[in-house]
N, C-alpha and C positions, 0 to 999 in steps of 0.2 A: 806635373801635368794633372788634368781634372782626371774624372774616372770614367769617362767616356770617350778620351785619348788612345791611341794609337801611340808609342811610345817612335822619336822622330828615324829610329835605323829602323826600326818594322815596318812605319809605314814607306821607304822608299823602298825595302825589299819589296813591299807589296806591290807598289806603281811599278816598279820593271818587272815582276812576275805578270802582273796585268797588262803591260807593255808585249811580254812574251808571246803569253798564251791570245787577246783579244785585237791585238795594233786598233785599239779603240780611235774615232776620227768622226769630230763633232763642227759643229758649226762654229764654236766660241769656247772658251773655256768655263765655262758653266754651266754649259750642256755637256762637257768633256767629264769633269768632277762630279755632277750627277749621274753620270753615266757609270764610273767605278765606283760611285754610292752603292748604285745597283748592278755591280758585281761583285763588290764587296758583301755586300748584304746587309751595310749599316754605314751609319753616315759619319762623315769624315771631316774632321773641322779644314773651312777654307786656308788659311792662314799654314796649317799644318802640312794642306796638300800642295799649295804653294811652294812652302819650304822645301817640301821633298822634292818634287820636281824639277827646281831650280838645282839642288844638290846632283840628280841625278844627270842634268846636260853639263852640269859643272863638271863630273867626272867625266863624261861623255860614253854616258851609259844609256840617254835617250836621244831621239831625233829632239831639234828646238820641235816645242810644242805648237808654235806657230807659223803657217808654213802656206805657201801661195800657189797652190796647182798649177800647173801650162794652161792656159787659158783662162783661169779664174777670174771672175770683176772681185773677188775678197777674198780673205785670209782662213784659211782652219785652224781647227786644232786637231791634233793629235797625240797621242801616247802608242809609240812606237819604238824600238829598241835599236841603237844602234850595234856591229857586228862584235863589237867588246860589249854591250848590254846582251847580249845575244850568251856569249861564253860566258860572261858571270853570273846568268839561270843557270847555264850546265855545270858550273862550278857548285853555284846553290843544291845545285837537283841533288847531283853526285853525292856532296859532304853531309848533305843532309836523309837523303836515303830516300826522297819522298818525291813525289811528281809534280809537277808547278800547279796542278790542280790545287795538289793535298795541299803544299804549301801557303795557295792564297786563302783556301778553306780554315786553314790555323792563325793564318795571319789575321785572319779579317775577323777572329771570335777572339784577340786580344781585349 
């Protein structure tokens, strides 16, 4: 990976801590990924963020990112945790000893 990478298991710890702590909900996904740019604090290759994401509905640790409100004319996006993405923060919190604050603050200065 270059050196402005996020290594690919940090950054999807990081999209379910940001899933945890923010249940961020965008128009698109690219207002969705700019939007944990800046909560990240720096920017995050698309492809990257992509990946993780996909990984993490795979596991079924996030809501699908795209998702249709009751009455909506379109589609959102979100990053949201489902209730097993939910217990593997607390799993995270716990083993790691640090609060999902601390830990997106670590993650995101990789």
């Amino acid at each position: 990976m270059g050196n402005n990478r996020i290594p690919a298991m940090d950054l999807a710890e990081l999209l379910l801590l940001i899933a945890f702590r923010r249940q961020i909900r965008e128009p698109d996904a690219a207002a969705g990924h700019a939007r944990v740019e800046a909560v990240a604090g720096r920017p995050i290759d698309a492809a990257d963020f992509a990946a993780a994401a996909r990984r993490l509905v795979y596991d079924d640790l996030i809501h699908d990112p795209v998702f249709l409100p009751a009455g909506a004319l379109q589609c959102h996006w979100r990053l949201e945790p489902t209730p097993e993405g939910v217990a593997a923060v607390q799993a995270l919190v716990q083993e790691r000893r640090k609060s999902a604050d601390a830990l997106i603050a670590v993650l995101s200065s990789l």
